[in-house]
N, C-alpha and C positions, 0 to 999 in steps of 0.2 A: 803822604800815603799811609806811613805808618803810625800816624795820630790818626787819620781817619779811621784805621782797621781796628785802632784801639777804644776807640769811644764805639764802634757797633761789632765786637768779639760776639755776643750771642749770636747775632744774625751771620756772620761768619760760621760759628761753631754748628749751626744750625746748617747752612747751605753745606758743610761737609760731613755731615752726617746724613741728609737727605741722597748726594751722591752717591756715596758707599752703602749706603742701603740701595738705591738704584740698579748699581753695579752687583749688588751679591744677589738680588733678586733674579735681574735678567739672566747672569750664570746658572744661579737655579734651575729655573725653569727651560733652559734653552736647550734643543735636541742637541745630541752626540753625534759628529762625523758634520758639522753643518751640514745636518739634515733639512734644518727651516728653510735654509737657501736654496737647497736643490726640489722643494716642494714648490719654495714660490715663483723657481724657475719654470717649473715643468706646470705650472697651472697656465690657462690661457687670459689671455692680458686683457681680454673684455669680461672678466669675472672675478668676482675675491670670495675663492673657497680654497679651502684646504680640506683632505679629510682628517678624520677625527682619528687618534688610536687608541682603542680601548682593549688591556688584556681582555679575555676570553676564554674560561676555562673549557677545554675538549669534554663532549660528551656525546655520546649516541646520537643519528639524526634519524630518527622515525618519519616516513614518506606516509602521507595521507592520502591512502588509494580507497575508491569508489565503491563499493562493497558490490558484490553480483547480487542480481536476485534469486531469493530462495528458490527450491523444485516449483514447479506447476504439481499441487493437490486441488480434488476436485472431494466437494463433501458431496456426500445422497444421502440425505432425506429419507426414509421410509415412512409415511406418513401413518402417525399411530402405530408404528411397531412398538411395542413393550410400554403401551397406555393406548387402552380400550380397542375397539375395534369399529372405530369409526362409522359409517354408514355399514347398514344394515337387508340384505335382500329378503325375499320371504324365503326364497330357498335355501337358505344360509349363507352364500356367497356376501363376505366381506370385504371392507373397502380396507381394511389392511393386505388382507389377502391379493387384492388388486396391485396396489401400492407394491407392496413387498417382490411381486414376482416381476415389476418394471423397474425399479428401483435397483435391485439382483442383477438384472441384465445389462442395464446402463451402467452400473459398476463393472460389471464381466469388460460390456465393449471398451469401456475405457481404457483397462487396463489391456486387453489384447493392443489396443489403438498406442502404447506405449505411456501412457498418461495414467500416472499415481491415482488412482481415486480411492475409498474408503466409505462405505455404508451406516449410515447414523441413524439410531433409533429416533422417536419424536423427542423426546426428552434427554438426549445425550448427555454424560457428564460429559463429553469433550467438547459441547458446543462451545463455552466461555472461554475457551482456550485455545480456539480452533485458529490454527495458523496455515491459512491455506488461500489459494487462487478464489475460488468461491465456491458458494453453497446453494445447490439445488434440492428443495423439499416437493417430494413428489403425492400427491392427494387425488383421490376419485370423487366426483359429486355425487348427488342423490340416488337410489337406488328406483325411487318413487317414482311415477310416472304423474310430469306435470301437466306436457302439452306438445306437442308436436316440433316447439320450437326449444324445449330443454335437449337440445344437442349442442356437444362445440366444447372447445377447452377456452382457462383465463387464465392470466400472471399475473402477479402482482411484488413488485421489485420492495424492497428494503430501503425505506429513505432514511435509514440510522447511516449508511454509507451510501453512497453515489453507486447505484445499483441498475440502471437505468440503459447502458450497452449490453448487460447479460439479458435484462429482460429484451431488449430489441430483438438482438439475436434469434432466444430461444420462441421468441414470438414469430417468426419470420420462419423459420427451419420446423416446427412444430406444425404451423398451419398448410405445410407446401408435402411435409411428411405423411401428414394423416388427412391432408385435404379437410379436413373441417374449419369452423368460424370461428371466429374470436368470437365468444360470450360474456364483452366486457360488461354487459348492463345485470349481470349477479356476479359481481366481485362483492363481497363480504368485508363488512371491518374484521372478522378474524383471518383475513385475509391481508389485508393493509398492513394491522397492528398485529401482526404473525410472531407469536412470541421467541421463536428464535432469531427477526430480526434484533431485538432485542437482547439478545444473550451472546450474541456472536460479539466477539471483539469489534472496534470503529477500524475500518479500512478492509475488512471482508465482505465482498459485496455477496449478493445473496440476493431468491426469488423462492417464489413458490407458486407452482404448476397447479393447478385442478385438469389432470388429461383428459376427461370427460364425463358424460354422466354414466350411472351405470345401468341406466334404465336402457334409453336410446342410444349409446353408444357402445352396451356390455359385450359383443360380440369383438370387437375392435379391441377391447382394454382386456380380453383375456384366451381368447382361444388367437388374436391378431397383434397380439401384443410388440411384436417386432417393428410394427409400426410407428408407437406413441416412441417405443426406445428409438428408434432412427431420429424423431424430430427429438428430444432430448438430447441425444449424444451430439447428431448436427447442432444444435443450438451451442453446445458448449464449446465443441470445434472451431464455428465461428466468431467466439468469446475470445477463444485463448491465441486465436491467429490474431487480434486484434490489441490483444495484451502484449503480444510476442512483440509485434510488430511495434508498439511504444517504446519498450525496452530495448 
């Protein structure tokens, strides 16, 4: 035996240095208190997991909560207030003049009705920045006299955002208010392409009203004005119950 161990001493010297390395490794690494034991105890016997422990240093836990939505704001339009003065009557009566004193009013009720609203020239510098529910532009048609059948209001919603329940609404509440027609067949490209859909922020939806002509309907858009304001303000009503009610 001890001629054999003497002609293979490397391979000897080798097998007892692989041991003792063996043995100082597994010490190494091995938990304190035979922890390993009582983990492979307490696992279940149809699985081979262990958890892992990794320090952790302590820090603040910030909870990610769902943000409310902003107030309900309503814009108004005054169409051509402070640029030009829109259509034109023989007798001076203007289609801002129109505009402004429905516009005035439908702001008034809104705000009695508890709903934030705010009055906007044609040209607002707040439009591009306008952070609100949406935006109503309120306009009169012709003053001219075309034909028997130029009566009737038209909308025409904002396809810069999904504008499309405000016009339903205000189309629905507007026609039942002031009993007239939808006059879709003269909807206007500057109507369509309405430059404050345009300038409004993307996610503000937005319409623009023509309440009627002021030929055939001037009686109703100024001495009856409570009228065209009931279907506007109802039209918004039935906006923001429908807004409410998503939220």
């Amino acid at each position: 035996m001890l001629h054999l161990l003497g002609r293979n001493v490397p391979v000897v010297v080798f097998l007892l240095v692989a041991f003792v390395g063996m043995v100082a490794v597994y010490l190494y690494f091995s938990p304190a208190d035979a922890s390993a034991e009582v983990i492979a105890l307490g696992n279940s016997m149809d699985s081979l997991s262990a958890p892992i422990y990794k320090p952790v240093p302590d820090r603040q836990v910030l909870q990610r909560v769902t943000q409310s939505p902003g107030p309900l704001l309503i814009g108004i339009i005054s169409g051509h207030k402070g640029y030009g003065g829109g259509a034109l009557c023989a007798d001076g009566l203007t289609e801002v003049q129109v505009n402004q004193n429905i516009a005035e009013k439908v702001v008034n009720r809104l705000q009695t009705d508890g709903i934030k609203a705010v009055l906007l020239d044609e040209f607002d510098a707040r439009l591009g920045t306008f952070a609100g529910t949406a935006v109503v532009s309120i306009h009169s048609d012709s003053c001219d006299y075309i034909n028997e059948l130029a009566t009737g209001y038209k909308i025409a919603p904002s396809f810069y955002t999904d504008s499309l329940a405000l016009e339903a609404c205000l189309e629905q509440a507007y026609g039942e208010a002031t009993q007239m027609r939808y006059h879709a067949n003269t909807i206007t490209p500057e109507m369509t392409d309405y430059h404050a859909f345009r300038t409004l922020p993307q996610g503000v939806p937005a319409v623009i009203i023509e309440v009627g002509f002021m030929n055939r309907d001037r009686e109703m858009l100024t001495t009856g004005a409570d009228r065209p304001v009931n279907g506007v303000v109802n039209g918004i009503a039935c906006y923001l119950d429908s807004v409410i009610g998503e939220r």
